[in-house]
ZABA-561896 format. One record per residue (C-alpha): residue in three letters; x, y, z. Coordinates in steps of 0.05 Angstrom, whole numbers. Layout:
N
ALA_X_Y_Z
...
// end
This chain:
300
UNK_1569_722_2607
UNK_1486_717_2603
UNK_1479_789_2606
UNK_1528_795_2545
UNK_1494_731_2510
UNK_1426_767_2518
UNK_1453_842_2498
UNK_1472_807_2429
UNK_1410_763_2421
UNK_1366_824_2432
UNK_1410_860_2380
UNK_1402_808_2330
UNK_1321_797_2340
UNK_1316_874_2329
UNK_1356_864_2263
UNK_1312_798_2248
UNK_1236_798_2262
UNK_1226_718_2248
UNK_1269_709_2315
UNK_1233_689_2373
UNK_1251_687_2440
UNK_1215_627_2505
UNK_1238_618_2573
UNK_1217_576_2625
UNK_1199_631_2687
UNK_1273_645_2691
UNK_1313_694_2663
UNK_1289_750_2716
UNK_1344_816_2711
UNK_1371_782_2648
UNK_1320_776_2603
UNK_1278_843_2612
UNK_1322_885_2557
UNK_1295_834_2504
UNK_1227_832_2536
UNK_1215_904_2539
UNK_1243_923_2467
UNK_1214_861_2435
UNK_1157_845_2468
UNK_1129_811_2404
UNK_1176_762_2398
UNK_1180_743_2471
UNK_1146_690_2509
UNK_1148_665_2579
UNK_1114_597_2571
UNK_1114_583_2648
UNK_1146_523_2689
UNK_1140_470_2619
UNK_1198_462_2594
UNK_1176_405_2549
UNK_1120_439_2529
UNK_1164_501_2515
UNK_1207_460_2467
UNK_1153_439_2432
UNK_1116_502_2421
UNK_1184_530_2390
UNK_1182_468_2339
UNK_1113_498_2312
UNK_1140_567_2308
UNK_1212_538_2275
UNK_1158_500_2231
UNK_1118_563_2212
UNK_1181_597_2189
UNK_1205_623_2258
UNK_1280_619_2295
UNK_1271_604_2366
UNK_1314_617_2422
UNK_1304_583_2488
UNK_1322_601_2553
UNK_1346_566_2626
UNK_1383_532_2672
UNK_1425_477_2642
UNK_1398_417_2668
UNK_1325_434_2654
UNK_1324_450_2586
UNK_1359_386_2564
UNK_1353_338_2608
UNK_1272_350_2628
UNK_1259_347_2552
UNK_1308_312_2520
UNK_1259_274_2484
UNK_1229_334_2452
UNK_1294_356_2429
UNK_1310_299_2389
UNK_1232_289_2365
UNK_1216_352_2349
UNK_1269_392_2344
UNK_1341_352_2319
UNK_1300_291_2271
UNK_1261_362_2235
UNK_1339_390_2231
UNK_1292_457_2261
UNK_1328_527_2276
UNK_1320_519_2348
UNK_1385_545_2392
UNK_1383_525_2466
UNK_1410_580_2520
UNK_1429_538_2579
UNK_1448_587_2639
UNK_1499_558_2698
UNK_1522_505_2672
UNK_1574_457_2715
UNK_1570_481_2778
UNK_1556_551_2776
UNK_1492_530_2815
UNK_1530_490_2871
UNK_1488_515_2926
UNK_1430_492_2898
UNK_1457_422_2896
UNK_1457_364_2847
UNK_1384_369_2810
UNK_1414_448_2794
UNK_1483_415_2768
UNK_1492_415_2699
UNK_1542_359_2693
UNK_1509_318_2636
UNK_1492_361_2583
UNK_1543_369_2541
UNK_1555_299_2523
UNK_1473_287_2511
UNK_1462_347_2476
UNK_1527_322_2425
UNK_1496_260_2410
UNK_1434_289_2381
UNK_1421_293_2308
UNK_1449_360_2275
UNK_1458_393_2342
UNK_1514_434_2349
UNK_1541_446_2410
UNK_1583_511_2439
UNK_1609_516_2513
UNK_1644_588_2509
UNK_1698_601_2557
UNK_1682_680_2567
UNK_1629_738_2548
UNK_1678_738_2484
UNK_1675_669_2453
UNK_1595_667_2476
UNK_1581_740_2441
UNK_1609_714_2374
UNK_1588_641_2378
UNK_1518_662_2384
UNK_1507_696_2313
UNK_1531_640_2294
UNK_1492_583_2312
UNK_1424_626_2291
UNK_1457_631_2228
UNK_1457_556_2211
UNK_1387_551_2216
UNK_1386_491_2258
UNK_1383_456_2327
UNK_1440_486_2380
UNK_1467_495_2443
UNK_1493_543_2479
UNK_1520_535_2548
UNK_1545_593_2592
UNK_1570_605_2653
UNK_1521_641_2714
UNK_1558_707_2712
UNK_1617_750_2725
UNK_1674_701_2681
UNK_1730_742_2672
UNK_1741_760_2599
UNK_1806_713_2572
UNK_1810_741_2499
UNK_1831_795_2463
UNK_1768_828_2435
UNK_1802_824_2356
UNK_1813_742_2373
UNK_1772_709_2323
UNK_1728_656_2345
UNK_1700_610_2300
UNK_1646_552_2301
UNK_1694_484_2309
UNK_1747_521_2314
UNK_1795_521_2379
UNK_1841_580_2397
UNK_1908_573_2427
UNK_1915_610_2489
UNK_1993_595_2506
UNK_2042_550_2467
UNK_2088_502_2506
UNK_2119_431_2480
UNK_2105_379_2535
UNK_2031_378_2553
UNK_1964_404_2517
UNK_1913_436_2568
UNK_1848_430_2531
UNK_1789_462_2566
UNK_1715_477_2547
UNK_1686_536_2578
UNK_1702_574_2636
UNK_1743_523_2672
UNK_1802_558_2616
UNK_1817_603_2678
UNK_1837_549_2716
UNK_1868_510_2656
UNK_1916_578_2648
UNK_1930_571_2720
UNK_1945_503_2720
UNK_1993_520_2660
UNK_2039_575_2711
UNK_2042_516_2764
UNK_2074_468_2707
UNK_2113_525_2689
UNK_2140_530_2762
UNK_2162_458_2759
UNK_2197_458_2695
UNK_2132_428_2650
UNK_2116_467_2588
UNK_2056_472_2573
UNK_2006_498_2520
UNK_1935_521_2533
UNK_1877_507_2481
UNK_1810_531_2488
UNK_1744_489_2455
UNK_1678_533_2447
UNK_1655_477_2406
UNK_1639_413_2422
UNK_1603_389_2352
UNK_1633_410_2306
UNK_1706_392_2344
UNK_1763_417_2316
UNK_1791_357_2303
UNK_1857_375_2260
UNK_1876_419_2325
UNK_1880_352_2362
UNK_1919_314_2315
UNK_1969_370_2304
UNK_1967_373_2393
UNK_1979_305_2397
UNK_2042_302_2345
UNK_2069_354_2373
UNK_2071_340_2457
UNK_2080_285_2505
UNK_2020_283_2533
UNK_1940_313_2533
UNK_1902_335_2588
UNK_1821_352_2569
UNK_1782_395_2627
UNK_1725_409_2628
UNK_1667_432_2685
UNK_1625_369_2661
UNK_1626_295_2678
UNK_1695_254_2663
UNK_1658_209_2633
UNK_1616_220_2560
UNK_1637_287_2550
UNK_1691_330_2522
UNK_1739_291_2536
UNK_1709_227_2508
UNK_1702_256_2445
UNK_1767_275_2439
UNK_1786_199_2471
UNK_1745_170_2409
UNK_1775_222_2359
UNK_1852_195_2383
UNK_1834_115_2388
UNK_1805_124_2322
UNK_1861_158_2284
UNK_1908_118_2318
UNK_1948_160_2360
UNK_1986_138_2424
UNK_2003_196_2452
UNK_1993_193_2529
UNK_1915_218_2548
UNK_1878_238_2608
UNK_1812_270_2621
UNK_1794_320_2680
UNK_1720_327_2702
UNK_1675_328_2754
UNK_1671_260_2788
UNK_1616_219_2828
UNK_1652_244_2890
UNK_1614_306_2879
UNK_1554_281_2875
UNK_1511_302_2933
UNK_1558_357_2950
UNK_1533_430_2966
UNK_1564_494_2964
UNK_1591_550_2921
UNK_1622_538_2845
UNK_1690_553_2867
UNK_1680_505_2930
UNK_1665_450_2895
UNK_1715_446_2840
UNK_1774_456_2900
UNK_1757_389_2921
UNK_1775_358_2853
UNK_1842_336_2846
UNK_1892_400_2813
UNK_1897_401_2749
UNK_1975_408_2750
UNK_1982_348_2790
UNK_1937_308_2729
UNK_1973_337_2678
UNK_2042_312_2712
UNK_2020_252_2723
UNK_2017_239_2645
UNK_2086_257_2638
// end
Protein backbone atom coordinates (compact mmCIF):
# COMPACT_ATOMS: atom_id res chain seq x y z
CA UNK A 1 0.00 0.00 0.00
CA UNK A 2 3.00 2.75 0.73
CA UNK A 3 4.64 1.93 -2.40
CA UNK A 4 1.27 2.65 -4.30
CA UNK A 5 0.56 5.82 -1.92
CA UNK A 6 4.05 7.14 -2.87
CA UNK A 7 3.84 6.14 -6.84
CA UNK A 8 0.69 8.56 -6.85
CA UNK A 9 2.12 11.29 -4.58
CA UNK A 10 5.24 11.48 -6.81
CA UNK A 11 2.84 11.61 -9.81
CA UNK A 12 0.93 14.42 -8.43
CA UNK A 13 4.14 16.64 -7.21
CA UNK A 14 5.42 16.22 -10.83
CA UNK A 15 1.99 17.60 -12.03
CA UNK A 16 2.13 20.33 -9.08
CA UNK A 17 5.46 22.14 -8.24
CA UNK A 18 4.07 24.00 -4.89
CA UNK A 19 3.94 20.28 -3.41
CA UNK A 20 6.44 19.47 -1.03
CA UNK A 21 7.46 16.43 0.32
CA UNK A 22 9.46 15.84 4.61
CA UNK A 23 10.12 12.70 6.31
CA UNK A 24 11.51 11.91 9.42
CA UNK A 25 14.77 9.46 8.36
CA UNK A 26 12.25 6.88 7.28
CA UNK A 27 10.88 6.07 4.21
CA UNK A 28 14.19 4.11 3.00
CA UNK A 29 13.10 1.81 -0.49
CA UNK A 30 9.84 3.76 -0.42
CA UNK A 31 10.55 7.09 -0.76
CA UNK A 32 13.61 7.17 -3.28
CA UNK A 33 11.24 7.38 -6.62
CA UNK A 34 10.02 10.80 -5.23
CA UNK A 35 13.47 11.72 -4.02
CA UNK A 36 15.27 11.06 -7.12
CA UNK A 37 12.69 12.68 -9.64
CA UNK A 38 11.90 15.56 -7.35
CA UNK A 39 14.68 16.24 -5.51
CA UNK A 40 13.50 19.91 -5.16
CA UNK A 41 10.64 19.33 -3.41
CA UNK A 42 12.02 16.71 -1.03
CA UNK A 43 13.35 17.03 2.38
CA UNK A 44 14.64 14.62 4.93
CA UNK A 45 14.50 16.84 8.06
CA UNK A 46 16.24 14.13 10.28
CA UNK A 47 14.96 12.36 13.61
CA UNK A 48 12.42 15.84 14.57
CA UNK A 49 9.38 15.09 14.03
CA UNK A 50 8.11 18.18 15.80
CA UNK A 51 10.37 20.21 14.23
CA UNK A 52 9.41 18.61 10.87
CA UNK A 53 5.78 19.61 11.41
CA UNK A 54 6.58 22.85 11.99
CA UNK A 55 8.86 23.59 9.16
CA UNK A 56 5.91 22.33 6.78
CA UNK A 57 3.60 25.09 8.55
CA UNK A 58 6.14 27.82 7.13
CA UNK A 59 6.20 26.29 3.75
CA UNK A 60 2.03 25.70 3.86
CA UNK A 61 2.35 29.46 5.00
CA UNK A 62 4.54 30.62 2.06
CA UNK A 63 2.10 29.09 -0.35
CA UNK A 64 3.44 25.45 -0.28
CA UNK A 65 1.35 21.83 0.13
CA UNK A 66 3.25 19.65 2.37
CA UNK A 67 3.29 16.05 2.64
CA UNK A 68 4.74 14.33 5.63
CA UNK A 69 6.03 11.07 6.05
CA UNK A 70 6.34 8.10 8.97
CA UNK A 71 5.46 5.65 11.19
CA UNK A 72 2.06 6.17 12.76
CA UNK A 73 2.73 6.78 16.18
CA UNK A 74 5.49 9.33 15.60
CA UNK A 75 4.06 11.71 13.47
CA UNK A 76 0.98 12.26 15.67
CA UNK A 77 1.50 11.44 18.79
CA UNK A 78 5.39 12.99 19.23
CA UNK A 79 3.87 16.26 17.87
CA UNK A 80 0.53 16.42 18.44
CA UNK A 81 0.83 19.75 19.71
CA UNK A 82 2.25 21.11 16.57
CA UNK A 83 -0.48 19.71 14.66
CA UNK A 84 -3.14 21.45 16.26
CA UNK A 85 -0.92 24.84 16.76
CA UNK A 86 0.44 25.17 13.74
CA UNK A 87 -1.03 23.18 11.43
CA UNK A 88 -5.21 22.44 12.22
CA UNK A 89 -5.93 26.27 14.22
CA UNK A 90 -4.06 27.88 10.57
CA UNK A 91 -6.69 25.32 8.68
CA UNK A 92 -2.90 24.79 6.61
CA UNK A 93 -2.66 22.24 3.56
CA UNK A 94 -0.64 19.87 5.47
CA UNK A 95 -1.57 15.91 4.75
CA UNK A 96 0.04 13.45 7.21
CA UNK A 97 1.39 9.91 5.71
CA UNK A 98 1.42 7.64 8.67
CA UNK A 99 3.07 4.22 7.58
CA UNK A 100 2.08 0.78 9.78
CA UNK A 101 -0.45 1.75 11.44
CA UNK A 102 -2.22 -0.87 14.14
CA UNK A 103 -0.03 -3.41 14.41
CA UNK A 104 1.75 -3.76 11.27
CA UNK A 105 4.84 -3.04 13.52
CA UNK A 106 4.11 -5.81 16.19
CA UNK A 107 7.59 -6.88 16.53
CA UNK A 108 8.72 -3.76 17.35
CA UNK A 109 6.35 -3.66 20.28
CA UNK A 110 4.05 -1.08 21.88
CA UNK A 111 6.05 2.47 21.38
CA UNK A 112 5.88 1.15 17.29
CA UNK A 113 1.94 0.45 17.75
CA UNK A 114 -0.21 2.77 16.26
CA UNK A 115 -3.33 2.19 18.29
CA UNK A 116 -4.22 5.84 19.15
CA UNK A 117 -4.12 7.81 16.27
CA UNK A 118 -7.07 7.74 14.65
CA UNK A 119 -9.25 8.93 17.35
CA UNK A 120 -6.58 12.02 18.18
CA UNK A 121 -5.96 12.93 14.87
CA UNK A 122 -10.27 13.13 14.47
CA UNK A 123 -10.57 15.44 17.13
CA UNK A 124 -8.37 18.09 15.67
CA UNK A 125 -9.67 21.13 14.05
CA UNK A 126 -10.40 20.67 10.18
CA UNK A 127 -8.45 17.49 10.02
CA UNK A 128 -9.70 15.01 7.94
CA UNK A 129 -8.98 11.74 8.48
CA UNK A 130 -8.67 8.55 5.87
CA UNK A 131 -7.70 4.93 7.03
CA UNK A 132 -7.90 3.09 3.46
CA UNK A 133 -8.51 -0.55 3.51
CA UNK A 134 -6.22 -1.42 0.26
CA UNK A 135 -3.59 0.18 -2.37
CA UNK A 136 -7.14 1.07 -4.02
CA UNK A 137 -9.09 3.20 -1.58
CA UNK A 138 -5.40 4.83 -0.43
CA UNK A 139 -4.43 5.63 -4.32
CA UNK A 140 -7.72 7.62 -4.77
CA UNK A 141 -8.12 9.03 -1.26
CA UNK A 142 -4.83 10.68 -1.60
CA UNK A 143 -5.62 13.23 -4.52
CA UNK A 144 -8.06 13.94 -2.58
CA UNK A 145 -7.11 15.17 0.64
CA UNK A 146 -4.25 17.50 -1.25
CA UNK A 147 -7.06 18.80 -3.02
CA UNK A 148 -8.81 20.37 0.02
CA UNK A 149 -6.01 22.37 0.80
CA UNK A 150 -6.01 21.59 4.39
CA UNK A 151 -4.75 19.53 7.41
CA UNK A 152 -5.07 15.43 6.77
CA UNK A 153 -4.32 12.13 7.49
CA UNK A 154 -3.57 9.39 5.91
CA UNK A 155 -3.01 6.05 7.52
CA UNK A 156 -1.81 2.93 5.63
CA UNK A 157 -1.01 -0.28 6.22
CA UNK A 158 3.15 -1.51 6.21
CA UNK A 159 2.80 -3.40 2.95
CA UNK A 160 1.66 -6.24 0.85
CA UNK A 161 -2.60 -5.71 1.74
CA UNK A 162 -4.27 -7.61 -0.67
CA UNK A 163 -6.24 -5.45 -3.07
CA UNK A 164 -10.33 -5.83 -2.00
CA UNK A 165 -11.87 -3.55 -4.79
CA UNK A 166 -12.59 -3.53 -8.09
CA UNK A 167 -10.28 -1.01 -9.75
CA UNK A 168 -13.70 1.01 -11.46
CA UNK A 169 -15.19 1.05 -7.48
CA UNK A 170 -15.45 4.59 -6.77
CA UNK A 171 -14.13 5.78 -3.59
CA UNK A 172 -15.03 8.95 -2.27
CA UNK A 173 -13.95 11.27 0.72
CA UNK A 174 -16.82 10.37 3.62
CA UNK A 175 -18.10 8.09 1.67
CA UNK A 176 -18.28 4.19 2.70
CA UNK A 177 -18.57 1.37 0.11
CA UNK A 178 -20.51 -1.74 0.55
CA UNK A 179 -18.55 -4.74 0.12
CA UNK A 180 -21.42 -7.55 0.60
CA UNK A 181 -25.15 -7.07 1.49
CA UNK A 182 -26.78 -9.30 4.12
CA UNK A 183 -29.97 -8.36 6.56
CA UNK A 184 -28.90 -9.34 10.14
CA UNK A 185 -25.60 -7.75 11.07
CA UNK A 186 -23.42 -4.69 9.64
CA UNK A 187 -19.58 -5.43 9.62
CA UNK A 188 -18.09 -2.00 9.58
CA UNK A 189 -14.30 -1.91 9.27
CA UNK A 190 -11.68 0.88 8.73
CA UNK A 191 -8.67 -0.13 6.93
CA UNK A 192 -7.13 -3.30 6.31
CA UNK A 193 -8.73 -5.25 9.08
CA UNK A 194 -11.81 -5.38 5.93
CA UNK A 195 -10.00 -8.74 5.06
CA UNK A 196 -10.76 -10.12 8.15
CA UNK A 197 -14.23 -8.29 8.44
CA UNK A 198 -15.07 -10.30 4.86
CA UNK A 199 -13.89 -13.37 6.60
CA UNK A 200 -15.72 -12.94 9.55
CA UNK A 201 -18.83 -12.40 7.18
CA UNK A 202 -18.29 -16.41 5.46
CA UNK A 203 -18.12 -17.74 9.23
CA UNK A 204 -21.71 -15.99 9.94
CA UNK A 205 -22.67 -17.21 6.74
CA UNK A 206 -21.75 -20.85 7.87
CA UNK A 207 -24.00 -20.50 10.85
CA UNK A 208 -26.98 -19.19 9.27
CA UNK A 209 -26.16 -15.12 10.15
CA UNK A 210 -26.41 -12.78 7.19
CA UNK A 211 -24.36 -10.44 7.12
CA UNK A 212 -23.32 -7.27 5.20
CA UNK A 213 -19.80 -5.84 4.92
CA UNK A 214 -19.14 -1.98 4.88
CA UNK A 215 -15.92 -0.50 4.38
CA UNK A 216 -14.93 3.28 6.08
CA UNK A 217 -11.79 5.08 4.40
CA UNK A 218 -12.95 8.00 6.23
CA UNK A 219 -13.08 8.68 9.53
CA UNK A 220 -13.91 12.73 9.40
CA UNK A 221 -15.86 13.27 7.31
CA UNK A 222 -18.05 9.84 8.39
CA UNK A 223 -20.52 8.82 6.28
CA UNK A 224 -23.06 9.21 8.51
CA UNK A 225 -26.39 8.61 6.30
CA UNK A 226 -24.70 5.01 5.56
CA UNK A 227 -25.09 4.35 9.32
CA UNK A 228 -28.50 5.41 9.76
CA UNK A 229 -29.70 3.59 6.68
CA UNK A 230 -27.29 0.28 8.40
CA UNK A 231 -28.92 0.62 11.49
CA UNK A 232 -32.73 0.69 10.08
CA UNK A 233 -32.13 -1.87 8.16
CA UNK A 234 -30.29 -4.87 10.48
CA UNK A 235 -30.43 -6.29 13.90
CA UNK A 236 -27.42 -5.48 15.02
CA UNK A 237 -23.72 -3.39 14.22
CA UNK A 238 -20.45 -4.55 14.67
CA UNK A 239 -17.45 -1.62 14.05
CA UNK A 240 -13.69 -3.12 13.59
CA UNK A 241 -11.21 -1.63 13.40
CA UNK A 242 -7.04 -2.27 13.97
CA UNK A 243 -7.16 0.72 16.60
CA UNK A 244 -8.10 0.99 20.27
CA UNK A 245 -11.94 -0.05 21.30
CA UNK A 246 -12.06 2.76 22.95
CA UNK A 247 -12.09 6.64 21.23
CA UNK A 248 -11.99 5.56 17.88
CA UNK A 249 -14.00 4.43 14.96
CA UNK A 250 -16.23 2.89 16.68
CA UNK A 251 -16.94 5.71 19.18
CA UNK A 252 -17.75 7.90 16.61
CA UNK A 253 -20.08 5.89 15.20
CA UNK A 254 -21.38 5.10 19.13
CA UNK A 255 -21.92 9.01 19.40
CA UNK A 256 -23.41 9.31 15.85
CA UNK A 257 -26.30 6.41 16.99
CA UNK A 258 -26.90 7.81 20.83
CA UNK A 259 -27.30 11.05 19.27
CA UNK A 260 -29.84 10.31 16.53
CA UNK A 261 -31.54 8.09 18.73
CA UNK A 262 -31.24 4.75 17.42
CA UNK A 263 -31.51 1.49 19.49
CA UNK A 264 -30.37 -0.79 17.37
CA UNK A 265 -28.05 -3.37 19.16
CA UNK A 266 -24.11 -2.01 19.00
CA UNK A 267 -20.74 -3.36 19.59
CA UNK A 268 -17.31 -2.23 18.89
CA UNK A 269 -14.13 -4.55 17.98
CA UNK A 270 -10.61 -3.17 18.67
CA UNK A 271 -7.50 -3.76 20.03
CA UNK A 272 -7.68 -4.08 23.80
CA UNK A 273 -5.23 -3.36 26.86
CA UNK A 274 -4.59 -7.11 26.80
CA UNK A 275 -2.29 -6.34 24.05
CA UNK A 276 -0.50 -4.05 25.50
CA UNK A 277 3.02 -5.15 26.05
CA UNK A 278 2.65 -7.93 23.62
CA UNK A 279 5.33 -8.68 20.84
CA UNK A 280 5.24 -10.38 17.72
CA UNK A 281 4.07 -10.28 14.13
CA UNK A 282 0.70 -8.21 12.86
CA UNK A 283 -1.12 -11.32 12.14
CA UNK A 284 0.04 -12.75 15.71
CA UNK A 285 -1.26 -10.29 17.56
CA UNK A 286 -4.69 -9.72 16.23
CA UNK A 287 -5.27 -13.87 16.61
CA UNK A 288 -5.32 -13.32 20.17
CA UNK A 289 -8.29 -10.90 20.04
CA UNK A 290 -11.46 -12.43 20.42
CA UNK A 291 -13.11 -13.54 16.50
CA UNK A 292 -14.92 -11.31 15.06
CA UNK A 293 -17.84 -13.81 14.21
CA UNK A 294 -18.14 -14.76 17.72
CA UNK A 295 -18.67 -10.57 18.53
CA UNK A 296 -20.87 -10.14 15.94
CA UNK A 297 -23.11 -13.22 17.28
CA UNK A 298 -23.09 -12.20 20.36
CA UNK A 299 -25.19 -9.04 19.33
CA UNK A 300 -27.75 -11.11 17.89
Amino acid sequence: MRNETIAVLTSYAAANPDMMLLTADLGYSVLEQFADQLPDQYCNVGVCEQAMVGIAAGLALSGKRVALYSIANFPTLRCLEQLRNDVCYHDLPVTVISVGGGLAYGPQGYTHHGLEDLGIMAMLPNMAVTCPADPHEAETLLPQLLERRGPAYLRLGRAGEPVLHDAATPITLGKAVTMRQGSDVALLATGPILARANAAADILGERGISASVISFPSISPLDEQCIASLAASHRALLTIEEHSASGGFGSRVADLLMESGTHTRFGKYGTIDALRGKVGSQNYLLDLLPQIADRAAALL
